[in-house]
C-alpha positions in Angstrom: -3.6 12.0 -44.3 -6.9 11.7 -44.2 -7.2 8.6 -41.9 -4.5 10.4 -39.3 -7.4 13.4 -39.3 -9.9 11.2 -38.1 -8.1 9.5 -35.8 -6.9 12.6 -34.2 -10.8 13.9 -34.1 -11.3 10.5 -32.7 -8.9 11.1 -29.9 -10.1 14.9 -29.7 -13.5 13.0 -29.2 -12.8 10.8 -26.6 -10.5 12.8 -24.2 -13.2 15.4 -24.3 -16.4 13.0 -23.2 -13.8 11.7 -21.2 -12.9 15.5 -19.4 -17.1 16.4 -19.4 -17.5 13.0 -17.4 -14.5 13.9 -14.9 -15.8 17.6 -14.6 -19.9 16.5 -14.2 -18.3 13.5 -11.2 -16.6 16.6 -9.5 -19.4 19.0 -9.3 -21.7 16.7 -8.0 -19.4 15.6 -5.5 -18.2 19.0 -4.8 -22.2 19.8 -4.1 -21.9 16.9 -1.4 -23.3 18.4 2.1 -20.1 16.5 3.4 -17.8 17.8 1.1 -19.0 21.4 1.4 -18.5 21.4 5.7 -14.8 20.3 4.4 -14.4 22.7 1.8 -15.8 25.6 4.6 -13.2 24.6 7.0 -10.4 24.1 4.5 -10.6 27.9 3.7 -10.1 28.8 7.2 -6.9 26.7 7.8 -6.5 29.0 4.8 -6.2 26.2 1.9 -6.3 28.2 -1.5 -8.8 26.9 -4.4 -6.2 24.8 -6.1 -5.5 23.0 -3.2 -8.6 22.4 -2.4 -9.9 21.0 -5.5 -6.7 18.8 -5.8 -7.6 17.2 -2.4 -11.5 16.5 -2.9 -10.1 14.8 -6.3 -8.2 12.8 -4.1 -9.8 11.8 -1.0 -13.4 13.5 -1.8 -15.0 9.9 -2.7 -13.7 8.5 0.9 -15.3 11.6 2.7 -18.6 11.3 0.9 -19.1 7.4 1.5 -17.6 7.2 5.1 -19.8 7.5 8.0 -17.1 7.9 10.4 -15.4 10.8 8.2 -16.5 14.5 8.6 -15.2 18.2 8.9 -15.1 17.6 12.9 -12.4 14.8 12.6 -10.5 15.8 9.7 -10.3 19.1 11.6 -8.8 17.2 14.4 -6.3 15.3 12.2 -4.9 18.7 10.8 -5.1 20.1 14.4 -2.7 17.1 15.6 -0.7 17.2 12.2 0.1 20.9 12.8 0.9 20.3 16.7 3.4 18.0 15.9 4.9 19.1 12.6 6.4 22.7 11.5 8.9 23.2 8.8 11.8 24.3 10.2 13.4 28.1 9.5 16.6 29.4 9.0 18.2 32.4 10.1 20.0 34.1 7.1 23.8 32.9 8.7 22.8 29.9 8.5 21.7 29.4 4.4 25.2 28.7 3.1 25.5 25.8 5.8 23.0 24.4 4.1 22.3 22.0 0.9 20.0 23.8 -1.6 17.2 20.9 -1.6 16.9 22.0 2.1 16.8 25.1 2.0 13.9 24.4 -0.8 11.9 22.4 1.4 12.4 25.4 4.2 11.1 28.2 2.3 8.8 27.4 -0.2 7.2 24.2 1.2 4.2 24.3 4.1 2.0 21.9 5.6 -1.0 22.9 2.8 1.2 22.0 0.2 2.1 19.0 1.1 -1.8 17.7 2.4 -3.1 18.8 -0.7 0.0 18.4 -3.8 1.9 15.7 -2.3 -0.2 13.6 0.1 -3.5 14.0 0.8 -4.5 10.9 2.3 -3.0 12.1 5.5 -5.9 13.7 5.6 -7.4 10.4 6.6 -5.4 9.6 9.4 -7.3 10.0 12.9 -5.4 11.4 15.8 -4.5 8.3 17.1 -2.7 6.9 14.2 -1.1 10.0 14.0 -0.2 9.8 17.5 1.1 6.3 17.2 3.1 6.8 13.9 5.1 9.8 15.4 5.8 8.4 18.6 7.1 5.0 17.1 9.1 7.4 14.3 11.2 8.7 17.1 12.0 6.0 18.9 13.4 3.7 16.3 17.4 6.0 16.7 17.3 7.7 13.3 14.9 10.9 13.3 17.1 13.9 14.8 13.8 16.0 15.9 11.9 18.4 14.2 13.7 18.9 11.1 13.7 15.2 10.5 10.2 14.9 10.8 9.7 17.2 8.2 12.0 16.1 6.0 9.9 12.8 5.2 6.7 14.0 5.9 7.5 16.0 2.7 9.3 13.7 0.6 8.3 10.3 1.6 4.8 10.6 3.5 4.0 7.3 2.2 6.4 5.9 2.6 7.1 7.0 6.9 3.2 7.9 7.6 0.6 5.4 5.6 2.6 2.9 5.0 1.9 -0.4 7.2 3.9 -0.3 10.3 5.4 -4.0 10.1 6.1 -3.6 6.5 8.1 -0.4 7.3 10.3 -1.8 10.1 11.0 -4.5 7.9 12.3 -2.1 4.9 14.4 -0.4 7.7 15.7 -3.3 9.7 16.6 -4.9 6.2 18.5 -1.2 5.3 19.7 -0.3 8.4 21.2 -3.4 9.4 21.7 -5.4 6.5 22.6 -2.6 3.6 24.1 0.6 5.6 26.4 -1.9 7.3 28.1 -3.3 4.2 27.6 -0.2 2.2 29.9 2.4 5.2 32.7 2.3 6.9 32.6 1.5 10.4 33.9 5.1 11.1 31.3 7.0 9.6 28.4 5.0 11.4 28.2 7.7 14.0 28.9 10.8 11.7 26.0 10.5 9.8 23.2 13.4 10.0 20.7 13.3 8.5 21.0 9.5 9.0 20.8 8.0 5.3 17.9 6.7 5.2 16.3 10.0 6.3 18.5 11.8 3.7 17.3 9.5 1.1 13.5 9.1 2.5 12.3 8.0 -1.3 13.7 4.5 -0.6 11.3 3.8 2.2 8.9 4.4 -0.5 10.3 1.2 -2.7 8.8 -2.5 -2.2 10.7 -5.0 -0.1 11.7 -6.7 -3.5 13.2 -3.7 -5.2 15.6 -3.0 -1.9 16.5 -6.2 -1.7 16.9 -6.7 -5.6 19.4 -3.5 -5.6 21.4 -4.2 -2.9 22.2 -8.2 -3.9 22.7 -7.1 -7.3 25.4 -4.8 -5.7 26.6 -7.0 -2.9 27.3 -9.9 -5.7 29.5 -7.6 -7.8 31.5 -6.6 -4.8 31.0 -3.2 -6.2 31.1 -0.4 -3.1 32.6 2.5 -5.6 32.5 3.6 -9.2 35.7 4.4 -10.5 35.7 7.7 -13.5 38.4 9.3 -16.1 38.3 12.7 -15.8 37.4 13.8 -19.5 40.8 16.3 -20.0 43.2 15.0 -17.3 42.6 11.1 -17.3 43.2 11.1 -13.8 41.0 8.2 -12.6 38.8 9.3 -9.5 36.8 6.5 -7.3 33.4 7.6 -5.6 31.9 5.7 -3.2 28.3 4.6 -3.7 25.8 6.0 -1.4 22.2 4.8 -0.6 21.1 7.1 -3.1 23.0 5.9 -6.0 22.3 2.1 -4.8 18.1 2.5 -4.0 17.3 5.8 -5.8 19.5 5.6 -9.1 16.7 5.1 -12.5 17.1 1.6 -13.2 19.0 2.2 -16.5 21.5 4.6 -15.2 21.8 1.3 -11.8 22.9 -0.9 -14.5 25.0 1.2 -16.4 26.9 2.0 -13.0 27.0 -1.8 -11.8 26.5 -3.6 -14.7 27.2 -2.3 -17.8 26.2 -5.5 -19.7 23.0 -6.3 -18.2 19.3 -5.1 -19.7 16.7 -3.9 -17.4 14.7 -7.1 -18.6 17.0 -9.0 -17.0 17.1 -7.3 -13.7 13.7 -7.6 -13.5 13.4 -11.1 -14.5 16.1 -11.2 -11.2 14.3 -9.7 -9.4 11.0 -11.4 -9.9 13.2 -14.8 -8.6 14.3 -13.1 -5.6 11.2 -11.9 -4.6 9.3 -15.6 -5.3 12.4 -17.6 -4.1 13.4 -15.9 -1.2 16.4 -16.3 0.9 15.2 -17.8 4.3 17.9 -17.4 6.4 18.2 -13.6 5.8 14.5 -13.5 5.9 14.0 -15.0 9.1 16.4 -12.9 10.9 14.8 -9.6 9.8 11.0 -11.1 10.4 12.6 -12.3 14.2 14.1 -8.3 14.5 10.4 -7.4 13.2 8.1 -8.9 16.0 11.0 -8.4 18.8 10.7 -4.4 18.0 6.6 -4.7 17.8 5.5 -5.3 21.1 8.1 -2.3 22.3 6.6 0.0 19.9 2.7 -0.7 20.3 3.0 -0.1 24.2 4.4 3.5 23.9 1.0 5.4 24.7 -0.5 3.8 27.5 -3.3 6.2 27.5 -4.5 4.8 24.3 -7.1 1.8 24.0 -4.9 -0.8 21.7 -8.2 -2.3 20.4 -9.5 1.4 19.3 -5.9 1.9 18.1 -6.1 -0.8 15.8 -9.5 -0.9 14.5 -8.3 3.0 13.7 -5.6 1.7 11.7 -7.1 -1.4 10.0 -9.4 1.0 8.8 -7.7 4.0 7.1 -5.5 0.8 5.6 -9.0 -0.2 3.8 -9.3 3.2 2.7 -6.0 3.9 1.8 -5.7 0.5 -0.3 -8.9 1.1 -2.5 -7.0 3.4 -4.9 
């Protein structure tokens, strides 16, 4: 008993030098001249305290030490983030035409929220690679507008806005063409909005490896639908699996539904294999899709110097990779 006392005080001990450390870090970078020009002109876009402090927790460091980042160009980048995003609104008729997570998203979620709680790192974004992320969003057939937009700027942002363009055509290419395609029926192909893999934006947010891990794992069992006994009829009922269930599914509940017998040690030991042994021929084919979509994509905004464009983007990658 009396060792479990001092190893709580211990921890007590610990966690609280740890906490005085954090809280001394965050003054003094709050007391940044840097940080206190952002801090004045978060409060008039209206940012409330907790939103502030959550964003100079996350990005505050990046602010302090960059030369190139101020309040005059992160007031630009919410400027051009607020020009060309806007959650959508719903006219009371319209609220039981609608599924409950989007009516969630509608009402309660706005852009502070998500630069601050979700995301704050799109902060860091310059105009430019705004510019050039949006306009290359649109124009690869799956975003319906507006709505769309917001939709994964709130619940994948890293996934559709930081992410490195080339490693996120490759994730869709690889979903789009390779996964939808065996998972639906040829009929539904042109029924689908919000196109799957906007509905379920999380899985642009997985690795290369874990997509392709899931959907072999699947493919090889033949397994497109999950058949169920209805506890106090035993009528059996078949249900189709979705992207969701295939990409977005916790790992144990995947295994359970697919493969009953398998542990998650194994899976993973799979997918470690597929992702140092990879399958050329499928590879090649989505790396060929890759660089033919590139070249159509970069030349979109002609009024934009390419070498600016890119030394934009190389940087916020530097900053965005030094976690």
């Amino acid at each position: 008993m009396i060792l479990n006392a001092l190893r709580h005080r211990f921890r007590h001990y610990i966690f609280s030098d740890i906490t005085a450390k954090h809280l001394s870090q965050f003054s003094q970078l709050k007391s940044h001249s840097k940080i206190q020009s952002v801090v004045s002109l978060l409060n008039q876009y209206n940012f409330n305290d907790h939103q502030i402090d959550a964003i100079i927790q996350s990005i505050g460091k990046y602010i302090a030490e960059d030369k190139q980042l101020n309040h005059v160009v992160i007031k630009d980048t919410i400027d051009c983030w607020r020009s060309k995003l806007r959650p959508p609104t719903l006219r009371t008729n319209q609220l039981d035409k609608v599924n409950a997570e989007d009516i969630d998203f509608d009402m309660s979620v706005d852009f502070n929220h998500v630069v601050s709680k979700i995301e704050p790192k799109l902060l860091l974004m310059n105009a430019n690679a705004i510019d050039f992320r949006y306009d290359n969003l649109l124009n690869i057939g799956i975003m319906g507008g507006n709505r769309d937009m917001w939709r994964v700027f709130v619940y994948a942002p890293n996934g559709y806005y930081l992410q490195d363009w080339t490693e996120f055509l490759k994730k869709f290419h690889y979903l789009n063409h390779q996964i939808l395609v065996w998972l639906l029926d040829k009929k539904d192909v042109n029924n689908l909005h919000p196109h799957p893999i906007v509905r379920n934006s999380k899985v642009m947010e997985l690795s290369f490896e874990e997509i392709k891990t899931r959907y072999l794992f699947a493919y090889r069992t033949g397994l497109k639908s999950v058949t169920t006994n209805k506890l106090l009829t035993n009528i059996k009922e078949s249900n189709k699996v979705d992207l969701r269930a295939l990409m977005l599914t916790p790992i144990e509940k995947f295994l359970k539904i697919i493969a009953p017998n398998c542990t998650p040690e194994e899976y993973f030991a799979l997918q470690t294999l597929i992702s140092e042994n990879p399958i050329e021929e499928d590879e090649q084919i989505i790396e060929d899709v890759v660089e033919l979509t590139l070249p159509k994509m970069k030349h979109m905004k002609k009024n934009l110097n390419p070498n600016d464009l890119q030394q934009n983007l190389e940087n916020f990658q530097i900053i965005s990779k030094t976690e």
